[in-house]
DSSP file (Angstrom, degrees, kcal/mol; ACC not computed):
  #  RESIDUE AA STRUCTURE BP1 BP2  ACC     N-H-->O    O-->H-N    N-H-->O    O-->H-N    TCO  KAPPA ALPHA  PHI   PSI    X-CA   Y-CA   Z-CA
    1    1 A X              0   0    0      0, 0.0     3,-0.1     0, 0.0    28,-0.0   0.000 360.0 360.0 360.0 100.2   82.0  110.0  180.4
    2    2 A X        -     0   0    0      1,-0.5    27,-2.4    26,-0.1     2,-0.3   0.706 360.0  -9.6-121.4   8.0   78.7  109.2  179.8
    3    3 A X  E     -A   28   0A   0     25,-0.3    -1,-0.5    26,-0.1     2,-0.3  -0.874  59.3-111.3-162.3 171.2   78.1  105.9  181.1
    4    4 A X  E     -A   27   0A   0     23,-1.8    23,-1.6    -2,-0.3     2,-0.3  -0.986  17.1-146.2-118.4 119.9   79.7  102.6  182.6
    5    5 A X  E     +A   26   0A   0     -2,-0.3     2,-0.8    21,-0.2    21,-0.2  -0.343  15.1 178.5 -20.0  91.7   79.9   99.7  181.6
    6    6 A X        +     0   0    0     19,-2.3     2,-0.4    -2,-0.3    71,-0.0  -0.742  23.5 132.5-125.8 142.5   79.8   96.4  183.5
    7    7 A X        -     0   0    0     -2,-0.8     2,-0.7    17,-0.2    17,-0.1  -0.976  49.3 -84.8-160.8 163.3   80.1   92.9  181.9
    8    8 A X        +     0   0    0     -2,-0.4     2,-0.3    12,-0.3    15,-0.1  -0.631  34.4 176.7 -89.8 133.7   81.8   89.4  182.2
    9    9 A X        -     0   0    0     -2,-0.7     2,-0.4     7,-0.0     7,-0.0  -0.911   8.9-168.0-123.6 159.7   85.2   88.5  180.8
   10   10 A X        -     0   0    0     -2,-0.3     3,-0.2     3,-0.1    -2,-0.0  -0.991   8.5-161.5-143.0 131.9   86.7   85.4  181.3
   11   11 A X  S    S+     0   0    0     -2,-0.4    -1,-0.0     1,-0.2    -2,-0.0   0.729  94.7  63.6 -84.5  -5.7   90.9   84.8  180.3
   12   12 A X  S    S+     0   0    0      2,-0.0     2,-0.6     1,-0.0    -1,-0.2   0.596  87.3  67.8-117.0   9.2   90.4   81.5  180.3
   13   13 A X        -     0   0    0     -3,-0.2    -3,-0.1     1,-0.1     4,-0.0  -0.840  69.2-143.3-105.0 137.2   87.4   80.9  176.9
   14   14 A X  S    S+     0   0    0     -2,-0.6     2,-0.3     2,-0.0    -1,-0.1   0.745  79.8  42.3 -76.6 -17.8   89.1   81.6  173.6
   15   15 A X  S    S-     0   0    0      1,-0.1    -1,-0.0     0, 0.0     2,-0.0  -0.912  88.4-116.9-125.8 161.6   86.1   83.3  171.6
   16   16 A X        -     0   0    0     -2,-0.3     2,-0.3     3,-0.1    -1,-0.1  -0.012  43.8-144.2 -61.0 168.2   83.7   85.9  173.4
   17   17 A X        -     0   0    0      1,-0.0     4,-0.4    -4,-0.0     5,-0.1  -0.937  27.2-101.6-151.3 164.3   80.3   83.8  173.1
   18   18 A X  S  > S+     0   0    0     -2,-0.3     4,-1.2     2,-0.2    -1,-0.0   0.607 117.8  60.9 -66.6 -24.4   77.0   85.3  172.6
   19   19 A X  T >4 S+     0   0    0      1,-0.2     3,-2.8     2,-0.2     2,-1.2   0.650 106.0  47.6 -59.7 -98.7   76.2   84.8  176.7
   20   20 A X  T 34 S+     0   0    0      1,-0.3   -12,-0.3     2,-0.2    -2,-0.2   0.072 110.3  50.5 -39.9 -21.3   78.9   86.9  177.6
   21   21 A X  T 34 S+     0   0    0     -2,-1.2    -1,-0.3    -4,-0.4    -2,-0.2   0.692 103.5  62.2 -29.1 -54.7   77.7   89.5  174.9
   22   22 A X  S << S+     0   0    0     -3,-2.8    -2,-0.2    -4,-1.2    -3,-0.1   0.917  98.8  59.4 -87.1 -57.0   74.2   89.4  176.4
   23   23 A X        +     0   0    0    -15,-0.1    -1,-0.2     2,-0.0    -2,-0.1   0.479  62.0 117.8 -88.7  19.6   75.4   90.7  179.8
   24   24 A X        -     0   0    0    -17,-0.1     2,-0.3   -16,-0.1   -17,-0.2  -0.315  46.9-164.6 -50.2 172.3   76.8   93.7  179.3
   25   25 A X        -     0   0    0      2,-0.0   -19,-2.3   -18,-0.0     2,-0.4  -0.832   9.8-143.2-159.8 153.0   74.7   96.5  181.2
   26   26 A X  E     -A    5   0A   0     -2,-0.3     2,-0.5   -21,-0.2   -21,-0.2  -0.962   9.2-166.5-143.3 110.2   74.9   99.9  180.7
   27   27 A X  E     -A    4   0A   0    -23,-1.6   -23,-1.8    -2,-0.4     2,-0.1  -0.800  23.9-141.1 -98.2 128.9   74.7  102.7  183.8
   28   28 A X  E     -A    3   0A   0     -2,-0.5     2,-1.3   -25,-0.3   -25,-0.3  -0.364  28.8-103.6 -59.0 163.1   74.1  106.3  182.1
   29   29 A X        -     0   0    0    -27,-2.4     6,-0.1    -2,-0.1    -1,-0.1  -0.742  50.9-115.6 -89.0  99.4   76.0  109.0  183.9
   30   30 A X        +     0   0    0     -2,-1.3     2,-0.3    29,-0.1    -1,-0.0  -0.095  43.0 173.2 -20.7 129.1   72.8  110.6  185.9
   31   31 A X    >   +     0   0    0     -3,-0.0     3,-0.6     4,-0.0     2,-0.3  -0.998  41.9  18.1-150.5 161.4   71.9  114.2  184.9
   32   32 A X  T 3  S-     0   0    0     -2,-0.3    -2,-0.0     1,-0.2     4,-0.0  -0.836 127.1  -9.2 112.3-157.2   68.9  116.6  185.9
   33   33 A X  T >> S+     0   0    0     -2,-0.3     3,-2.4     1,-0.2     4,-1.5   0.883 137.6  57.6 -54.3 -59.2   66.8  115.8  188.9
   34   34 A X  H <> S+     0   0    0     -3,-0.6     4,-0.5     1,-0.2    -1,-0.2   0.801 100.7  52.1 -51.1 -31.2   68.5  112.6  189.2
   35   35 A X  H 3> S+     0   0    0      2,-0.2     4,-1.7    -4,-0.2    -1,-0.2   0.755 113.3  50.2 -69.3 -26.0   72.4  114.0  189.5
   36   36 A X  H X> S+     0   0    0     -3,-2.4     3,-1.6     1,-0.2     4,-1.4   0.994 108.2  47.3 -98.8 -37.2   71.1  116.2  192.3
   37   37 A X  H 3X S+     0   0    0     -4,-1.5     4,-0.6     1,-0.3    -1,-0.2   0.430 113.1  51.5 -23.4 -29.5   69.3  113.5  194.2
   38   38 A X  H 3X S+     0   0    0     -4,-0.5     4,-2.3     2,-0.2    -1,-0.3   0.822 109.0  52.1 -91.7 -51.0   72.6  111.5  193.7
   39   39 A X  H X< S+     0   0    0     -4,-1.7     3,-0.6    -3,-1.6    -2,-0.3   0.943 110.8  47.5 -51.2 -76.0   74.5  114.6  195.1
   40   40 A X  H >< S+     0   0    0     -4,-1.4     3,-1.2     1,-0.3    -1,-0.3   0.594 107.9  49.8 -39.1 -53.6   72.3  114.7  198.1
   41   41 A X  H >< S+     0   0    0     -4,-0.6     3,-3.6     1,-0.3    -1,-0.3   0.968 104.9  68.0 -69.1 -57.6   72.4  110.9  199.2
   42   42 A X  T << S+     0   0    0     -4,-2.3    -1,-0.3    -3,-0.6    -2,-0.2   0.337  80.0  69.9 -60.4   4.5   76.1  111.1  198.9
   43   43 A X  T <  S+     0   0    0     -3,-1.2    -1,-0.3    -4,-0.1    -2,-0.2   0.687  74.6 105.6 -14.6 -71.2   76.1  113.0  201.3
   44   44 A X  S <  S-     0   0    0     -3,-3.6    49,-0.0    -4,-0.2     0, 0.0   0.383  73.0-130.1 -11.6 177.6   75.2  110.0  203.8
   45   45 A X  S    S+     0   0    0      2,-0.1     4,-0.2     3,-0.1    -1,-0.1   0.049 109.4  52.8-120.8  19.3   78.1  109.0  205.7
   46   46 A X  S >> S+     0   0    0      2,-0.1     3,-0.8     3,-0.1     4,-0.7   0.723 110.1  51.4-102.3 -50.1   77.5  105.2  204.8
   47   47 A X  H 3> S+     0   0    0      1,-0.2     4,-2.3    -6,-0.2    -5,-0.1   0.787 101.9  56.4 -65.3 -29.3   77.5  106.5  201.3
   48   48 A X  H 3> S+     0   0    0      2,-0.2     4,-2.3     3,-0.1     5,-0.3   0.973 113.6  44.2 -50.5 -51.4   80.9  108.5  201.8
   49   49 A X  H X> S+     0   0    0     -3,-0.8     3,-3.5     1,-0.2     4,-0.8   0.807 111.6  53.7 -59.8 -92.2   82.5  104.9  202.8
   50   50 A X  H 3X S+     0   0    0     -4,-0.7     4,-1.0     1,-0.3    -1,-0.2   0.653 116.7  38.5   8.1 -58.9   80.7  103.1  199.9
   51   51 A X  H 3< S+     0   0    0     -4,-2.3    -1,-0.3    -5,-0.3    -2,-0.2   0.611 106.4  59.2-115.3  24.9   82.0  105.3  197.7
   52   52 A X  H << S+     0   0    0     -3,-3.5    -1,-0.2    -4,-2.3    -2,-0.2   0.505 121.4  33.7 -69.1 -30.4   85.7  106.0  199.0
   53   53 A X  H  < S+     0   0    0     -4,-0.8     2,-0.3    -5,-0.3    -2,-0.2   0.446  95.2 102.4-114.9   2.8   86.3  102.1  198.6
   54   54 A X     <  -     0   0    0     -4,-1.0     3,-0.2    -5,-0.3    21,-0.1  -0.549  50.7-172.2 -85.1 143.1   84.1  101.7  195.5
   55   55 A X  S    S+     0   0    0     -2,-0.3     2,-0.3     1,-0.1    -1,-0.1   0.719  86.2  18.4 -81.0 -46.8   86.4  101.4  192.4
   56   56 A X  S    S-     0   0    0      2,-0.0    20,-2.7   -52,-0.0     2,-0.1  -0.577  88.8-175.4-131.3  78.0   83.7  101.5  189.7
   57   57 A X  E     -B   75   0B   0     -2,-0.3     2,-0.2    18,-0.2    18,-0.2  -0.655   2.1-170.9 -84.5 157.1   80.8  103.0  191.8
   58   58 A X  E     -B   74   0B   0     16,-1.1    16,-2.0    -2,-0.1     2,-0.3  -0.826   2.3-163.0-129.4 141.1   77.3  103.2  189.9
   59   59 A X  E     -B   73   0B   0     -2,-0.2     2,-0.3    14,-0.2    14,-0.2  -0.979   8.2-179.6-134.0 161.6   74.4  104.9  191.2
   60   60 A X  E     -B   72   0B   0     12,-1.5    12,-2.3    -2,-0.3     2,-0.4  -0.950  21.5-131.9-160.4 144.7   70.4  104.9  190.4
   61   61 A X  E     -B   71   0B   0     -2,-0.3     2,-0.4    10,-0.2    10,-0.3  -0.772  19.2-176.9 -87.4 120.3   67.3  106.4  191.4
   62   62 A X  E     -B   70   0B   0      8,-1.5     8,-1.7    -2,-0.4     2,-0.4  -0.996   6.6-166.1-106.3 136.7   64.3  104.4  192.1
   63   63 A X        -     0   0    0     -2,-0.4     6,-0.2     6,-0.2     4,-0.2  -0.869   3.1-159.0 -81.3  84.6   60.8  106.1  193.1
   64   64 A X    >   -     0   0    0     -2,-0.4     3,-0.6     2,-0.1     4,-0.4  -0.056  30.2-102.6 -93.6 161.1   58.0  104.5  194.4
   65   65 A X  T 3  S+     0   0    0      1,-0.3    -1,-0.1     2,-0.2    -2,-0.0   0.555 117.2  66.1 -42.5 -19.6   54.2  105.6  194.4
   66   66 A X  T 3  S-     0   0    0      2,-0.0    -1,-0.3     1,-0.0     3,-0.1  -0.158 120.3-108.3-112.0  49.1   54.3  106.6  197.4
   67   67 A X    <   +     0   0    0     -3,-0.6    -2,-0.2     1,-0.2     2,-0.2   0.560  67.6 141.8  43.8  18.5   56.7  109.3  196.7
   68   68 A X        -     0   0    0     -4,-0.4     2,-0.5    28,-0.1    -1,-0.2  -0.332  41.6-144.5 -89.1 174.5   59.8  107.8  198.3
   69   69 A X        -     0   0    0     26,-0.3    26,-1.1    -6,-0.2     2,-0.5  -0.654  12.4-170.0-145.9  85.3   62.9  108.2  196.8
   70   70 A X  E     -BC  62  94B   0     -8,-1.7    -8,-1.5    -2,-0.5     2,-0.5  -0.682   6.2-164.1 -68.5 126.1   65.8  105.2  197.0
   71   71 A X  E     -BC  61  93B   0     22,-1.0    22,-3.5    -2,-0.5     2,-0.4  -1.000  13.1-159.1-104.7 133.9   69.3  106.2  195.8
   72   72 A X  E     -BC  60  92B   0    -12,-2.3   -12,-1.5    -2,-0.5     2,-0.3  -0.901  10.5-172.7-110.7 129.3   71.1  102.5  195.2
   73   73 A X  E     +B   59   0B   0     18,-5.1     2,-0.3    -2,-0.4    18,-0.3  -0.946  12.6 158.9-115.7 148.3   74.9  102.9  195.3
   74   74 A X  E     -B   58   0B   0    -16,-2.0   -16,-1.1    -2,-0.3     2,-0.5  -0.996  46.4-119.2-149.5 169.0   77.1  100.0  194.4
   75   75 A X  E >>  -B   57   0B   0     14,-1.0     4,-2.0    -2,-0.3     3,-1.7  -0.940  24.8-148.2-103.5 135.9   80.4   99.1  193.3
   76   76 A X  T 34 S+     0   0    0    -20,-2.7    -1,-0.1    -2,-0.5   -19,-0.1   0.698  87.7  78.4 -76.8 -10.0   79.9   97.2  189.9
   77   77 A X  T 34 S+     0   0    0      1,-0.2    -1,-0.3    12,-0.1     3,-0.1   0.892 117.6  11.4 -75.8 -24.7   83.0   95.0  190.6
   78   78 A X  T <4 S+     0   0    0     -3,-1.7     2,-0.3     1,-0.2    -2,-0.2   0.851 135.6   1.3-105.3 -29.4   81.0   92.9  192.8
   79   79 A X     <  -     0   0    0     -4,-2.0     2,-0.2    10,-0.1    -1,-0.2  -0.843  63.4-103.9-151.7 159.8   77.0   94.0  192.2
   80   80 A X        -     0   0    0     -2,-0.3     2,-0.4    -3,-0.1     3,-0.2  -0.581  37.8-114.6 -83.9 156.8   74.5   96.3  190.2
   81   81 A X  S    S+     0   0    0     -2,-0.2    -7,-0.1     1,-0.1   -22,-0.1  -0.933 109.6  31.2 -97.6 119.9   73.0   99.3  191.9
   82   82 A X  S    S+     0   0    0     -2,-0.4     2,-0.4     1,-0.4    -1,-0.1   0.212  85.9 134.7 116.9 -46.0   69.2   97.9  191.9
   83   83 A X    >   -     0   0    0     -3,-0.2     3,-1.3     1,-0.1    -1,-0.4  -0.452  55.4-141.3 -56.1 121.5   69.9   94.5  192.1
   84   84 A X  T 3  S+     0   0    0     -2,-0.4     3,-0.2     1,-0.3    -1,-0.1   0.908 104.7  46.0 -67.3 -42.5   67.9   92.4  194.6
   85   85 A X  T 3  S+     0   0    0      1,-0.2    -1,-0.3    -3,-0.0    -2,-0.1  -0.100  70.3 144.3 -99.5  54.6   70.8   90.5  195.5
   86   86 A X    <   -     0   0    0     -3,-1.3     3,-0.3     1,-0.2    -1,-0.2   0.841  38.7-158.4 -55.1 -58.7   73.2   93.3  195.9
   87   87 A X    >   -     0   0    0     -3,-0.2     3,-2.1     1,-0.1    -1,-0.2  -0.271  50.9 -45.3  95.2-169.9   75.3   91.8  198.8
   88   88 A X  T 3  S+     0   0    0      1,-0.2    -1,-0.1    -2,-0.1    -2,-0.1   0.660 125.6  76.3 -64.7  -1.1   77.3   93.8  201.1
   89   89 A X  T 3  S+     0   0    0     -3,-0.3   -14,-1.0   -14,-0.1    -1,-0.2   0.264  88.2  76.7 -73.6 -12.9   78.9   95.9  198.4
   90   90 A X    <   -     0   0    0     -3,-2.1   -16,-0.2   -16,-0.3     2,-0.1   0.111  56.0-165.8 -62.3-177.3   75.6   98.0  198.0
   91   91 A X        -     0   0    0    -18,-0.3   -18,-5.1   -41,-0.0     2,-0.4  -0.429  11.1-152.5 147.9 127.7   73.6  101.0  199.8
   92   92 A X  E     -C   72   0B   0    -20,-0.2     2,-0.3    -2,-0.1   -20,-0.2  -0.777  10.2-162.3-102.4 140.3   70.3  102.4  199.7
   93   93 A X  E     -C   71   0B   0    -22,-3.5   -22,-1.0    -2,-0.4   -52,-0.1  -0.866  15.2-143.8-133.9 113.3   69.9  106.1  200.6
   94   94 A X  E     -C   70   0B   0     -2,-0.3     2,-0.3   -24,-0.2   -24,-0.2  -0.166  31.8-175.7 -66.0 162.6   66.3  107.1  201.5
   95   95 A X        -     0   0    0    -26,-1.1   -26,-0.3    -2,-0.0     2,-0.2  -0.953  22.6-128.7-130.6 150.3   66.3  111.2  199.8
   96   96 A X        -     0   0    0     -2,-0.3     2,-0.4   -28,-0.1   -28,-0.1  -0.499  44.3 -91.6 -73.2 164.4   63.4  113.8  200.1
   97   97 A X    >   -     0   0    0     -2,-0.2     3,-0.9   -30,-0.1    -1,-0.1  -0.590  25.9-121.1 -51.4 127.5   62.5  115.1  197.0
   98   98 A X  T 3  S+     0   0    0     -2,-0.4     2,-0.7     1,-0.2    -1,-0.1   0.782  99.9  60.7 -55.6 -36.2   63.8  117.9  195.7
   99   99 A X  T 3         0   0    0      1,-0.3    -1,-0.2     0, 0.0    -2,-0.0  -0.136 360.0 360.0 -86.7  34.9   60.9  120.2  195.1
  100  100 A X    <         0   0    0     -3,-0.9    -1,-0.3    -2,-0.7    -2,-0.2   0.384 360.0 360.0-128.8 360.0   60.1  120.1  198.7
């Protein structure tokens, strides 16, 4: 497992079309710094729920300049981890850094 996959299918168009091609997106499986950062947030006890009911949970690190540290969890059946419009299927978990 080294990544997941999320994209649209539809039962009800007979050929794949070149949109539906176009939105695949592809989450890496986290490793490193990022995997323990992941560890860490999951921790959270929002993040425990989130990802006890997630089916196809995703996670990603964002950093900002000002040294802060987002981990975005989501479950891809409804949302992206990352996504501006995540909806209620999301969760940000602020993290310290690890080398502190």
């Amino acid at each position: 497992e080294r990544a997941t996959y999320r994209f649209g299918l539809s039962l009800w168009k007979e050929n794949i079309d070149d949109q539906a091609l176009e939105s695949i997106v592809r989450f890496k499986k986290l490793d490193g710094d990022e995997a323990v950062l992941v560890e860490k947030a999951s921790r959270d006890e929002r993040a425990q729920i989130l990802l006890d009911f997630a089916r196809f949970p995703a996670a990603s690190v964002q950093r900002s300049c000002a040294e802060d540290i987002l981990v975005q969890f989501a479950d891809l059946r409804f949302t992206e981890p990352g996504n501006a419009r995540r909806g209620n299927f999301a969760l940000e978990v602020s993290v310290e850094p690890t080398n502190r």
